[in-house]
N, C-alpha and C positions, 0 to 999 in steps of 0.2 A: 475711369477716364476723367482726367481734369479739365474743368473748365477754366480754361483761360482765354484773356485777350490777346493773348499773344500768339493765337491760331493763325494762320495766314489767311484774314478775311480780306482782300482786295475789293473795293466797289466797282473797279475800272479793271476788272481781271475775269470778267466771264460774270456767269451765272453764280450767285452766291451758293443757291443749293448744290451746285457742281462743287464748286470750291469744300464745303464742308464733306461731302461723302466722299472726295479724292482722299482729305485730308485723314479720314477713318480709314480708307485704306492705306494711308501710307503710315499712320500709326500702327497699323495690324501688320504690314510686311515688315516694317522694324521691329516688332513683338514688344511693344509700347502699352497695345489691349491684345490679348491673345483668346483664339476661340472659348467661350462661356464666358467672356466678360460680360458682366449687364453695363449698355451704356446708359447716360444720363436722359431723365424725359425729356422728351422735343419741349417740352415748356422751361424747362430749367437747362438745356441748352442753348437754347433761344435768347435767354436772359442774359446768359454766362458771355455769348457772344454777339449781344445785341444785334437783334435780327428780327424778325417776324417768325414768330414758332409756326407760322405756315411750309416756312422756309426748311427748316429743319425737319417738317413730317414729308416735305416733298424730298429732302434729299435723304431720309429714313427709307422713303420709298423706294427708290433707285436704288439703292444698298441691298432690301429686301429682294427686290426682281432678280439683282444680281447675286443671291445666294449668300448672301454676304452676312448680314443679319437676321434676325426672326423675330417674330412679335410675339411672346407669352400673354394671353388675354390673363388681366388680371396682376400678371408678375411685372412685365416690363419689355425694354427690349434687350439681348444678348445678342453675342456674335456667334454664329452658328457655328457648330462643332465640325463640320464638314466644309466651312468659309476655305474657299482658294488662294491662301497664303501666297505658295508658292507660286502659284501663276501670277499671282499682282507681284510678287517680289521681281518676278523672271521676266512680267511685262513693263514692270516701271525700270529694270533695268536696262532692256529693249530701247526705252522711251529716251534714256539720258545718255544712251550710247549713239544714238540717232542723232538727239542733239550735239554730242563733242564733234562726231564725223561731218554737220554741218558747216560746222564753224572750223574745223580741221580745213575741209573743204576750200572755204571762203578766205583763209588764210593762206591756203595755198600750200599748206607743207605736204611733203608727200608720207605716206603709210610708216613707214619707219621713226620718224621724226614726230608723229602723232602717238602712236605707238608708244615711244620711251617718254613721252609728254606724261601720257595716263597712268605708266607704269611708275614712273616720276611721285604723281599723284598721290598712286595709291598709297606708295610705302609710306608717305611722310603721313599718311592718314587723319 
């Protein structure tokens, strides 16, 4: 996993620790880290994206609850071999199809014309 600055850390976008274990999931549904990846220590992640390495073991933790990662005492941490890829891919795409039929919505076009919008979309990829 690379540390970069270029992670999507928002100060004014939620909880930072939310922010970084989204972003490990949505690395892991694009198959960016895929399950046995070892990620980076919470202290050298920490650094990579100037934070508070508190910040990083609290959203390490959230990841762990959620099946997501594992802790090796000794080794590190990895993404678990049994990590719900597919459900984060199925629910993040859940999440942004919510989002188009909002704004679909509030635009006012009807199903059809939203429809060949996203279809529009996709091909041009």
């Amino acid at each position: 996993m690379t540390i970069e600055r270029t992670w999507p850390i928002d100060m004014n976008a939620g909880p930072i620790f939310v922010q970084i274990a989204n972003h490990v999931r949505q690395m892991l549904a694009r198959g960016e880290i895929v399950p046995g990846d070892k990620l980076p220590s919470a202290r050298d992640l920490a650094a990579g994206l100037g934070v508070n390495p508190n910040t990083v073991v609290h959203a390490f933790a959230q990841l762990e609850r959620t099946s997501v990662i594992e802790t090796r005492r000794g080794l590190g941490t990895f993404v678990r071999g049994d990590a719900p890829v597919a459900a984060m891919r199925r629910d993040m795409l859940r999440t942004a199809a919510a989002a188009f039929a909002v704004e679909a919505a509030a635009l006012g076009v009807s199903t059809p014309e939203a429809l060949a919008a996203l279809k529009e979309a996709l091909n041009a990829g």
